[in-house]
N, C-alpha and C positions, 0 to 999 in steps of 0.2 A: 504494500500500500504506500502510497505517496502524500507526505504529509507537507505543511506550509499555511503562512500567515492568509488570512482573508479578511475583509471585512463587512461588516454587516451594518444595519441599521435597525433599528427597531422600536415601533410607535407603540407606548403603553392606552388605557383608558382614560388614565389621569394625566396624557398630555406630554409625558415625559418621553423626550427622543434620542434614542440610546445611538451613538454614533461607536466603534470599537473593532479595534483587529484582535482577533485571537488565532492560534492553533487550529487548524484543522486536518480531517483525513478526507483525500482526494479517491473516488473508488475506481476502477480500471474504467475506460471507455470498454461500449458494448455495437456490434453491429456497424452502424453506420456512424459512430462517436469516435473523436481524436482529444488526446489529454493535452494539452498546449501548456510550457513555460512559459506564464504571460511575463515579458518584457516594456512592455508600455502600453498606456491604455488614457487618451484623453478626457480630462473632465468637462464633459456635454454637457449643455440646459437640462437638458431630456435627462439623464440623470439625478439633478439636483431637486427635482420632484419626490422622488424617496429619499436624498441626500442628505436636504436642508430644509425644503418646501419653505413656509412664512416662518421657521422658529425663531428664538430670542438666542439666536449664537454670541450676541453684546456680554448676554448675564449670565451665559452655560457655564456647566462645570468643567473644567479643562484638566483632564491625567495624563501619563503618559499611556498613546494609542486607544483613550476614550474621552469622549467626551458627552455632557448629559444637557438638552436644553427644551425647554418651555414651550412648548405648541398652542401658539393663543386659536380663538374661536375669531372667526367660526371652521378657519381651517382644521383645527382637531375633529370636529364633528363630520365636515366632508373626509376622512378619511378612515370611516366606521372598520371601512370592510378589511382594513391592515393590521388593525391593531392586536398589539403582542405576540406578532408575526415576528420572526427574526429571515431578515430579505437581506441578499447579496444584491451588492449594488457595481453599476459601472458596465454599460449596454454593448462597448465597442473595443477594443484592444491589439494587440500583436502577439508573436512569441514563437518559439518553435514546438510542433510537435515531435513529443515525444514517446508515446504511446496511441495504438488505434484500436479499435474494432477490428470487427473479422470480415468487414462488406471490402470491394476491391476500390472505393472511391477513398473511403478510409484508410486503406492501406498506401495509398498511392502517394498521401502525404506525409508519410515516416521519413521523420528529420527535417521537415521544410520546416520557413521561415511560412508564417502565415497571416493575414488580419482573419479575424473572427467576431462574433456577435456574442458570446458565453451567456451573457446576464448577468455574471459576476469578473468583471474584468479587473474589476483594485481586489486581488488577487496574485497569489506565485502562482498559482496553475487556475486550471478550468478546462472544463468539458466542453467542447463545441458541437455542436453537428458538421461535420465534413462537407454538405452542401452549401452552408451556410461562411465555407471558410475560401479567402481568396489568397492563393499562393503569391510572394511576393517577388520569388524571382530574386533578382539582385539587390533590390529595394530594402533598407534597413529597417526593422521593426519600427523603430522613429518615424520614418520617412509612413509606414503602412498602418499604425495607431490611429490615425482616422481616416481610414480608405473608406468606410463604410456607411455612418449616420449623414454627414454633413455631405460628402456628394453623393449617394446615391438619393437623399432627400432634392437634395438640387436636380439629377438628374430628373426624378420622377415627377416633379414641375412641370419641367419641358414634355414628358411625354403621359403626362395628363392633358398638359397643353391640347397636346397635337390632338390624342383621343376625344378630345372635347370641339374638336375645330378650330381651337383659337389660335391667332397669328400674334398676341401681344400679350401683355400682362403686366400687372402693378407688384412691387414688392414693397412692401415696409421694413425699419429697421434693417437698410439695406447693407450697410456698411462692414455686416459680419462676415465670419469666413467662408458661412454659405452662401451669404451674398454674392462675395466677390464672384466666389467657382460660377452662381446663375447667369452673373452678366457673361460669362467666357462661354458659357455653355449654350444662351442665347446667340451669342454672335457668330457659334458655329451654323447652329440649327438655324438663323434666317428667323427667328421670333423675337419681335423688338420690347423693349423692357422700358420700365419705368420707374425709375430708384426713388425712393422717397427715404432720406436720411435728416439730423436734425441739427448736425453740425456743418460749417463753411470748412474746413478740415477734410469732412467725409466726399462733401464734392468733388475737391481737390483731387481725391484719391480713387473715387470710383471713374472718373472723366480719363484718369490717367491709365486706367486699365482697358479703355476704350466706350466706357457708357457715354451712350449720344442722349439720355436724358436723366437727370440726377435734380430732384427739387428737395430743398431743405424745410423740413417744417416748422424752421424758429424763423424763415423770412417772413417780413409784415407782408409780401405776397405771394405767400405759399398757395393760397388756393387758385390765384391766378395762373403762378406756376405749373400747378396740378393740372388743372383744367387743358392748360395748352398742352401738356404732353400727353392727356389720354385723348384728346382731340386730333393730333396728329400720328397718334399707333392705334386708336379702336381697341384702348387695351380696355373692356371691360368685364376683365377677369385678375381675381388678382390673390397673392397668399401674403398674410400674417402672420408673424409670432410673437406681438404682442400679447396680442386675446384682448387683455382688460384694459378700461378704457374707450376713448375714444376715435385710436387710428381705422379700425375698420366704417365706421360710422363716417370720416371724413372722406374717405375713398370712396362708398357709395355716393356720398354728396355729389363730389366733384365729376364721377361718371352720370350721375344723372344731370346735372346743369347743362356736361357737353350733349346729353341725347335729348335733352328739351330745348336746345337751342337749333338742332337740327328738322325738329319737328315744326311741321305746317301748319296745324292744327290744335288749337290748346283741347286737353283734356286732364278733367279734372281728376283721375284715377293716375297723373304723370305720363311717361313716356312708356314705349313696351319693349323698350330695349333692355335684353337681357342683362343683369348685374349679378354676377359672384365671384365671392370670395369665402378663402379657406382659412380659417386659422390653425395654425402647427405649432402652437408653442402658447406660454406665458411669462413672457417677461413682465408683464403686469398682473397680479392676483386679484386686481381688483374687479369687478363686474364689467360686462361686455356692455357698452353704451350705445344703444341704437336710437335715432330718432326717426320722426314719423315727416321723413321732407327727402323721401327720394322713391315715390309711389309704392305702387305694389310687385314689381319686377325686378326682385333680388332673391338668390339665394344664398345662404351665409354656411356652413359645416366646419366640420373638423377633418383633420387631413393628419392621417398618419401613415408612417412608412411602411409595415408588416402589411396591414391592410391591402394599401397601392399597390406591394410586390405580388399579393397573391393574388390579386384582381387581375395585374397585370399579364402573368403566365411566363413559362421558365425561359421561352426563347425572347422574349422582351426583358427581364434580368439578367439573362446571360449575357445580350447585348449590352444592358450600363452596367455591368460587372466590368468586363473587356474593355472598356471605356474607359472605366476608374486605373483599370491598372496603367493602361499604356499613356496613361496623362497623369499618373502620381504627383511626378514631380514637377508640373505643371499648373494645368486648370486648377488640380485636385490636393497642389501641396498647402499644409498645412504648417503654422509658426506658433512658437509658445511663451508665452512671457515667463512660465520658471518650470520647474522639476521639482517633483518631491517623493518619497517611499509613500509607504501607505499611514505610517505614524505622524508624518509631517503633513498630511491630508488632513488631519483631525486639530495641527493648531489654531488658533485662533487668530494669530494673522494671517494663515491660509485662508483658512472658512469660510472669513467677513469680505479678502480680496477676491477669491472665483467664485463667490456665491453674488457677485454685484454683477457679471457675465458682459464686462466689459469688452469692447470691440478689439481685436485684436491683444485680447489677454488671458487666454486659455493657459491652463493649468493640465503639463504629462505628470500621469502617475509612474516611475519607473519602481514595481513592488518589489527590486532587488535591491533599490539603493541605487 
C-alpha cells in the first residue's frame, strides 16, 4: 500500500470549517484506474468552493497543517448536504504514474508524466481514471498542472459557441487566465469577442494579446462602450463568472438597447432578439441581480465543464484535448505568483492572498515541497 500527506476539508453543523493535511493510505488502482505522484496541482476558483467558500479565514485558528474557521449564514445553511463530510479537495493536477489497472488504456501510461482530474489533487498521490488523464509528453508537470479546468472551460465556450450558432460573444471578468486562453482561442476559431474588464491596466493587456474589443466597466462610459461592441459583433451571447451581483444584469441591458435600437416597431413586450448568458463561477457570493428592462427574451443558466464534456461526446473532447496539448505552452500556458507544499496552503497569508482570486495571481501546490 502506498501511503502520503493529503488534504481535506470539512464543514461541521455548527459552522466550523476544518481545513488539515494528514497521513493517508492510497489503495492500488483497479481496471481502468492509474495511481499518479501528484507533483503540482493549481489552486482554481472552482476549488475554493469547498476550500474557503465565504468563511472568516481573518479570525481562524491557525496550527501547523490545520487550520479551523467560522462559516457565517446564510452560506452555512446553503451547504446542508456536506456537512461532517470529510472531502479531498483540488479538481486538477500533474504527476507521474506510477501504478495502473489491469485495462490496456491504463497500462499504456506506466511511468508517464501526466495532467489528470483526481478530485483530490493537494495530495502526494491520487487515483485518476486513465480517460480522464492527458499525457504530457515533454511538457513538465509545471508546465501541464493546469492543462485541464481553465482551457478546456475556454475551449468549451467556443464550441458551445458554435453548437448554439453563435459567431460572437460577451465575456466578463475578462482579464483572467481563462480569459486570456478565450481571446486566443476566438481569434483562431473566427468568433469575435467582447472583453468586459474593470481596470485601464486590463485593457492594456488584453489589446496586447490581440483583443479588437476590451471595454472597462469603471469608465463613466462603459455602457456606451458596451453597447458599441455588441453592436458591431451581434454578440448576444455571453458567459460569466461573477454570478453575484450585477455584471450579468448589465450585459442583458446593453444587448437589448443594441436590439431595440434596430427594431422598427416599438413593442411593449421589448425586442425578440435572442439574449443569453451563462454563468461559471462566483467571484461574487452575493445574489444574482436581474432587473425587469431588457423584455422577455433572455435566457440566463449555469455552465459547467463535466456537464458540457458529456453532452458534448468523446470525438469532440478528444479534439480540445489534442488542442490543449499541442498549444501548452502557448494559448494554454499558465503563470503563478508563488508555490507552496500543502502545509503552507493552510497559512494564513496564503489563504487571505489566493482566496481574493486575483488576476494573474494563482497559487501551485507543489505537495513534495
Amino acid at each position: 500500500m502506498t501511503t502520503g500527506k493529503q488534504l481535506f476539508t470539512t464543514l461541521s453543523s455548527d459552522g466550523k470549517l476544518t481545513l488539515e493535511v494528514s497521513e493517508e493510505t492510497f489503495p492500488e488502482p483497479k481496471a481502468n484506474q492509474v495511481l499518479v505522484k501528484m507533483e503540482a496541482a493549481p489552486i482554481n476558483p472552482s476549488d475554493l468552493a469547498i476550500l474557503t467558500s465565504a468563511a472568516d479565514f481573518e479570525n481562524a485558528e491557525y496550527s501547523a497543517g490545520k487550520v479551523v474557521a467560522q462559516m457565517p449564514e446564510p452560506f452555512l445553511s446553503g451547504q446542508k448536504a456536506r456537512f461532517d463530510q470529510r472531502l479531498p479537495a483540488g479538481n486538477e493536477g500533474a504527476g507521474t504514474v506510477i501504478a495502473t489497472g489491469d485495462s490496456d488504456m491504463a497500462k499504456a501510461l506506466m511511468g508517464k508524466r501526466v495532467a489528470c482530474v483526481p478530485g483530490n489533487a493537494f495530495s502526494q498521490y491520487a487515483i485518476a481514471d486513465a480517460m480522464m488523464c492527458l499525457p504530457l509528453g515533454d511538457h513538465s508537470c509545471e508546465e501541464g498542472a493546469s492543462s485541464f479546468v481553465n482551457p478546456m472551460t475556454a475551449l468549451g465556450f467556443a464550441e458551445n459557441a458554435k453548437m448554439d450558432g453563435q459567431k460572437a460573444m460577451v465575456h466578463t471578468a475578462a482579464a483572467s487566465n481563462l480569459g486570456q486562453m478565450l481571446i486566443k482561442i476566438c481569434a483562431e476559431d473566427g468568433i469575435e469577442l467582447v472583453n468586459i474588464v474593470r481596470k485601464a491596466e486590463h485593457v492594456e493587456m488584453l489589446k496586447g494579446l490581440g483583443a479588437k474589443y476590451v471595454v472597462n466597466s469603471s469608465d463613466d462610459d462603459f455602457m456606451a462602450q458596451l453597447r458599441s461592441a455588441i453592436d458591431a459583433t451581434d454578440a448576444f451571447y455571453g458567459f460569466d463568472p461573477i454570478g453575484g451581483g450585477k455584471a450579468t444584469d448589465t450585459v442583458f441591458k446593453a444587448m437589448e438597447q443594441v436590439a431595440v435600437s434596430k427594431m422598427t416597431e416599438y413593442s411593449r413586450y421589448g425586442s425578440n432578439q435572442e439574449k443569453r448568458m451563462f454563468i461559471y463561477g462566483r467571484l461574487d457570493f452575493g445574489p444574482t441581480m436581474l432587473t425587469p428592462s431588457y423584455g422577455f427574451g433572455w435566457t440566463l443558466s449555469g455552465w459547467l465543464l463535466t456537464p458540457f464534456l458529456q453532452k458534448a461526446g468523446m470525438e469532440t473532447v478528444g479534439r480540445m484535448r489534442q488542442r490543449v496539448l499541442d498549444n501548452l505552452t502557448t494559448t494554454f500556458a499558465s503563470s503563478y505568483k508563488a508555490k507552496v507544499d500543502l502545509e503552507g496552503m493552510l497559512t494564513k497569508d496564503a489563504i487571505l492572498d489566493y482566496r481574493q482570486m486575483k488576476t494573474g495571481e494563482k497559487y501551485l501546490v507543489t505537495p513534495w515541497g
